[in-house]
C-alpha positions in Angstrom: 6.4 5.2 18.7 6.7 3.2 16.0 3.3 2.2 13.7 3.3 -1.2 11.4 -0.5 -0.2 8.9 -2.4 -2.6 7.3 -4.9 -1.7 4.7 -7.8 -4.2 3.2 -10.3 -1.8 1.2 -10.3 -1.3 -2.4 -9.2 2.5 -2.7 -12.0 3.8 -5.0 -14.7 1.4 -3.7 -14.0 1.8 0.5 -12.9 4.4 2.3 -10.1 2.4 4.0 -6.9 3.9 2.1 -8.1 7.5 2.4 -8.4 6.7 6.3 -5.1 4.6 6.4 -3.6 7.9 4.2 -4.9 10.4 7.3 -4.0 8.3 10.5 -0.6 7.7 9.1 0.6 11.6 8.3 -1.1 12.6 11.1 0.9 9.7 13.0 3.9 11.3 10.9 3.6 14.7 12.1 3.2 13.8 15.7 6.7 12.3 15.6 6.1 9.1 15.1 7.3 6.5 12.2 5.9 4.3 10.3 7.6 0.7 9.7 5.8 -0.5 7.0 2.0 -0.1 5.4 0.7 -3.9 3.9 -2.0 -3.4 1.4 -3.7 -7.1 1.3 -6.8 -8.0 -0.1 -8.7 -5.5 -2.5 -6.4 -2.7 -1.2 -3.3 -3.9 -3.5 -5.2 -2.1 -6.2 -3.9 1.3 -4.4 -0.6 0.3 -5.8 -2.1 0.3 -9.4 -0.6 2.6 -11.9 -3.2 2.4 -14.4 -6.1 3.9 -12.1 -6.8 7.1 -12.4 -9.1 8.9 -10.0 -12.2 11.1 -11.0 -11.0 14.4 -12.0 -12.7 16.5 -8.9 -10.8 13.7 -6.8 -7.1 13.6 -6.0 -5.7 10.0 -6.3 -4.8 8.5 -3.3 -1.5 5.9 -4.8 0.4 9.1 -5.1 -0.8 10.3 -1.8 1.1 7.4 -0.5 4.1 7.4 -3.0 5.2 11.4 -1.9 4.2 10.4 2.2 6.5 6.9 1.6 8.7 8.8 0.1 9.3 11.5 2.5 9.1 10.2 5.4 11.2 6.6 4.2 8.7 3.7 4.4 8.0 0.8 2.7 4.4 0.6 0.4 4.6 -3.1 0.2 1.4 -4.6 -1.7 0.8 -8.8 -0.8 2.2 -11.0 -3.4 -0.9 -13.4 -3.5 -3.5 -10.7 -3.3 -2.0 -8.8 -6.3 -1.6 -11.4 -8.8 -5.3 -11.9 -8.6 -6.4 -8.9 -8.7 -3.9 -8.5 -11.8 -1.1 -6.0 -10.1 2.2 -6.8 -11.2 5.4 -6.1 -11.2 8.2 -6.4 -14.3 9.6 -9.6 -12.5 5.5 -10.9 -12.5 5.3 -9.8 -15.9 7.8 -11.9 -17.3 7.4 -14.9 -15.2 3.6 -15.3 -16.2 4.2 -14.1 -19.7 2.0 -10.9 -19.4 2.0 -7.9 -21.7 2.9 -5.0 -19.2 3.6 -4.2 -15.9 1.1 -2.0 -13.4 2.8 -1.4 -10.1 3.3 2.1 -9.1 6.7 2.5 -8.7 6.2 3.3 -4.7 5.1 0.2 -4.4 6.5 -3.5 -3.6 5.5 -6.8 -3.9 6.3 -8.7 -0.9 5.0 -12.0 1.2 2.7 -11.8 4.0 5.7 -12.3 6.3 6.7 -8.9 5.6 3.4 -8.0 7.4 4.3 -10.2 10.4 8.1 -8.6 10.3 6.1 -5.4 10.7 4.3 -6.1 13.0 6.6 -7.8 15.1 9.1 -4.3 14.9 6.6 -2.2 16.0 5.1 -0.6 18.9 1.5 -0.4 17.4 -0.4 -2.3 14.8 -3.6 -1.0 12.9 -5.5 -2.0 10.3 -8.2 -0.3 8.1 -10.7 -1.9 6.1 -12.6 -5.1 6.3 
């Protein structure tokens, strides 16, 4: 079965990309793929590079990076959602004349109709968060 994940929560205010993060390796180790996770809303901040996680706590962006990474699925963080909330890419960077660049390298900056594309592939859609 194939899973399309969509994530709203902040990660360090919500519990909603830790949850995300569980359902989808335990989705991974039944057997099942993943076709793409959407962070929108507050959640694009999981694909921030400059956050760093208390030290008794492990960070969840590179939680996602090495699952993404094994397993072969897109992170893909909403393009409106991101550039307010000030997560940006190099291409953002230079189009709005900022001084650096903050996306985890995991991650990617699409359009909502990559969420619909998602969803539209998949078997099963969830999302976690408000």
């Amino acid at each position: 079965m194939k899973f399309a994940i969509s994530v709203h929560g902040a990660p360090f205010s919500s519990s909603a990309a830790h949850s995300a993060y569980r359902f989808a390796e335990a989705t991974l180790d039944a057997g099942h793929k993943i076709a793409r996770v959407f962070f929108y809303h507050d959640a694009v901040r999981t694909g921030d590079s400059l956050s760093v996680a208390p030290q008794e706590e492990n960070t969840v962006i590179d939680r996602w990076a090495e699952l993404s990474e094994k397993h072969e699925f897109e992170l893909a963080v909403c393009i409106a959602a991101s550039l307010k909330r000030g997560v940006i890419n190099d291409e953002a960077r230079d189009r709005y004349e900022k001084p650096a660049a903050n996306l985890h390298p995991a991650f990617t900056i699409v359009g909502l109709g990559q969420l619909i594309d998602a969803i539209a592939g998949a078997d099963r859609f969830i999302s976690f968060g408000a």
